[in-house]
C-alpha positions as a Python dict, from the first residue, in 0.01 Angstrom:
ca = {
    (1, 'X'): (0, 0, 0),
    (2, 'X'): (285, 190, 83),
    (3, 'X'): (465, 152, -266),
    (4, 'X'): (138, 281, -447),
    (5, 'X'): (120, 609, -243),
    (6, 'X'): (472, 682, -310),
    (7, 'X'): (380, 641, -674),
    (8, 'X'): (111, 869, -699),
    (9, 'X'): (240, 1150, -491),
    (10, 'X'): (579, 1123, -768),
    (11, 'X'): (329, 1132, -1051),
    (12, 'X'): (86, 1410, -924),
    (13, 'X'): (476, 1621, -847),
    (14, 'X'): (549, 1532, -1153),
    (15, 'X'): (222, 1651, -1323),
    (16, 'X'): (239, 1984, -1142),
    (17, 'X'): (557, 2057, -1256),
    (18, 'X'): (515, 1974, -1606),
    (19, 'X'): (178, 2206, -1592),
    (20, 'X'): (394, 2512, -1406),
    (21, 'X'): (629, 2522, -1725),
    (22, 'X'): (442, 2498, -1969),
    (23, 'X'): (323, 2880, -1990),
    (24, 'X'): (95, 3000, -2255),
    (25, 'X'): (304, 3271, -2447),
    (26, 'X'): (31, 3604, -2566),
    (27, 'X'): (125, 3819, -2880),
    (28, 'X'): (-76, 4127, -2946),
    (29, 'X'): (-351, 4128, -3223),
    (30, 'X'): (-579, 4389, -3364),
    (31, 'X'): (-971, 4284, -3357),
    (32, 'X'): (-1042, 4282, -3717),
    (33, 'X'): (-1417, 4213, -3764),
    (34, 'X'): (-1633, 3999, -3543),
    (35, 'X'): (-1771, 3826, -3340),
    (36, 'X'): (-2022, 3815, -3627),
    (37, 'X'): (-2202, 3506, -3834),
    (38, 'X'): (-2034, 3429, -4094),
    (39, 'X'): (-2276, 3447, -4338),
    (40, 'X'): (-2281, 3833, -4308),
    (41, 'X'): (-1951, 3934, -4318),
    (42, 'X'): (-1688, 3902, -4623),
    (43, 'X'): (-1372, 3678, -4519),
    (44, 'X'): (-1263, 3747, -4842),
    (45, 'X'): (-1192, 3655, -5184),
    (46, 'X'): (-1084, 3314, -5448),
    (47, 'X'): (-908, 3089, -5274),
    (48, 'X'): (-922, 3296, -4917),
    (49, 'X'): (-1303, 3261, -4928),
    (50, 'X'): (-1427, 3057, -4598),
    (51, 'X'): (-1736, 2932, -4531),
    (52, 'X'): (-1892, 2872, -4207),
    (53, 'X'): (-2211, 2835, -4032),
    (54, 'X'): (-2035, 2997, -3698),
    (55, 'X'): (-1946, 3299, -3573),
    (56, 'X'): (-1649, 3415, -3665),
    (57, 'X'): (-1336, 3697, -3507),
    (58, 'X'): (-1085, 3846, -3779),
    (59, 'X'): (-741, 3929, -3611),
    (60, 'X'): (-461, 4095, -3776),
    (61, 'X'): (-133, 3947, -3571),
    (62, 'X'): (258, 4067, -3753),
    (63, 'X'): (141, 4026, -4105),
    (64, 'X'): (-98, 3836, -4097),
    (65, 'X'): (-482, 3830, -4104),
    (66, 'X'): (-639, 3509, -3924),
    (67, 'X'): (-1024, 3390, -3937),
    (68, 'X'): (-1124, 3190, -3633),
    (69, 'X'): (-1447, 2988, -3615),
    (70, 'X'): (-1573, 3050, -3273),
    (71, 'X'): (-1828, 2749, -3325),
    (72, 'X'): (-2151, 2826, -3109),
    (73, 'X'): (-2371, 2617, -3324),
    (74, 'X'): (-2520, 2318, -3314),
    (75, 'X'): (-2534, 2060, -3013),
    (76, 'X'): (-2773, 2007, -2771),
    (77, 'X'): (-2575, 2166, -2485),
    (78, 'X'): (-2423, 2501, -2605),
    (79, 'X'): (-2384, 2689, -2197),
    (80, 'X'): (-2174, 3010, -2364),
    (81, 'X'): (-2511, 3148, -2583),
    (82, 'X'): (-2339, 3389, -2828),
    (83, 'X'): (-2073, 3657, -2825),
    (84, 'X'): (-2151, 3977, -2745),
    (85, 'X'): (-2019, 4216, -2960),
    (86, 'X'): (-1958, 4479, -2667),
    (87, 'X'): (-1683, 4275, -2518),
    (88, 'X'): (-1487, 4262, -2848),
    (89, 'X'): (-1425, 4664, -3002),
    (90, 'X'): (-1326, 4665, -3329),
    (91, 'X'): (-983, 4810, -3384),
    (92, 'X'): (-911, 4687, -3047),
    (93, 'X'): (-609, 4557, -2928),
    (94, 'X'): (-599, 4217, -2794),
    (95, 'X'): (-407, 3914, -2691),
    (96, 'X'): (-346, 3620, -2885),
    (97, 'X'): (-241, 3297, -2807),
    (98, 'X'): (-212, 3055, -3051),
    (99, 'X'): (-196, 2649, -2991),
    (100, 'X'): (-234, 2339, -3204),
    (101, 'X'): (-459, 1985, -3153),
    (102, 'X'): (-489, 1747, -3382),
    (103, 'X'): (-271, 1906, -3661),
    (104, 'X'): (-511, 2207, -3648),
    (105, 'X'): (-429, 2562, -3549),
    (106, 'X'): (-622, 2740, -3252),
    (107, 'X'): (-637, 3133, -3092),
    (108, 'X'): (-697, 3167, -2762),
    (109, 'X'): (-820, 3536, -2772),
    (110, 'X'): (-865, 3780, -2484),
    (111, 'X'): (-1074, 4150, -2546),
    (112, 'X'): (-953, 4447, -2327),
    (113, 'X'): (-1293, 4433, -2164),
    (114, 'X'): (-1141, 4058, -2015),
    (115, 'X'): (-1372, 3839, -2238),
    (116, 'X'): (-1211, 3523, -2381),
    (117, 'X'): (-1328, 3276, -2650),
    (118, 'X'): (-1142, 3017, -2802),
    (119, 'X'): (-1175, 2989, -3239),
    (120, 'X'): (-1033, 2742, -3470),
    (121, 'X'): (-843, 2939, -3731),
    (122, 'X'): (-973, 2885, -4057),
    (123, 'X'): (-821, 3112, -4304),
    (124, 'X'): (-484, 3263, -4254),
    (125, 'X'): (-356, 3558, -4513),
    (126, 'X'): (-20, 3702, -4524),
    (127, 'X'): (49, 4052, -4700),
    (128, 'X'): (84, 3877, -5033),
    (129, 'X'): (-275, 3773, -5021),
    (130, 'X'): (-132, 3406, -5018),
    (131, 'X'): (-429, 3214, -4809),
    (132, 'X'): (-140, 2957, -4575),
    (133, 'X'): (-464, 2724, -4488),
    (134, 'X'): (-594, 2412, -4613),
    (135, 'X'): (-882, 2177, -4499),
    (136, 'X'): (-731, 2112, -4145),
    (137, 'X'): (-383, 2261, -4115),
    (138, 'X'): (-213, 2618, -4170),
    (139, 'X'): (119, 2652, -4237),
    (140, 'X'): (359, 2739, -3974),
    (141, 'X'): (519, 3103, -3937),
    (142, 'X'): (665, 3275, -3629),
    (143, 'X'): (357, 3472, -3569),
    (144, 'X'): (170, 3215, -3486),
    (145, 'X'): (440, 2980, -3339),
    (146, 'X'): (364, 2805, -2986),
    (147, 'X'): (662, 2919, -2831),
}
């Protein structure tokens, strides 16, 4: 009995320590357009042009514009409602943090009224008008780098 206490106070250290380091890293963005459904606002043009039946947030982070799919609809359980458009100014600055599951790229976005929502980054344009997404992964640049 002894032996398996030992064990799981080493792996709950061990899990707290791993947790501690791994700090989320913010980068300053500029609130674009959004929240908003998709369906009424532009996200732009040929090969840039994303659908969705969710609301999306437009950020502009380095030199880059990004399109996250905020994803309230659907499901039988949806607690959040939708996103009030007085928490996120447009032209605002806010803070980006930007992760990856399954191969696809993620914001984690705070507003400067303290509001965050998490989107799934669907388009991503660089100053070339170049659109760096496909069906389920962007390609990597600095801006948008975990670390």
């Amino acid at each position: 009995m002894k032996k398996r206490n030992v064990t799981l106070c080493l792996l709950l250290m061990l899990t707290c320590a791993l947790g501690a380091v791994a700090k989320k890293v913010y980068k300053e963005g500029t609130l674009l357009a959004g929240p908003a459904k998709a369906k009424d606002t532009s996200l732009g043009e040929g090969n840039s042009q994303v659908t969705t039946k969710n609301w999306i947030m437009v950020v502009h982070v380095g030199s880059y514009r990004y399109v996250g799919d905020v994803g309230r609809t659907g499901g039988l359980f949806n607690p959040k409602g939708k996103p009030k458009t007085d928490d996120w100014p447009l032209n605002s600055t806010i803070q980006v943090h930007f992760f990856r599951r399954m191969g696809s790229l993620y914001m984690e976005l705070k507003s400067p009224t303290g509001k965050e929502e998490t989107a799934w980054v669907i388009s991503k344009v660089g100053a070339d008008g170049k659109e760096l997404c496909g069906k389920l992964k962007c390609t990597k640049t600095a801006e948008d780098d975990e670390d």
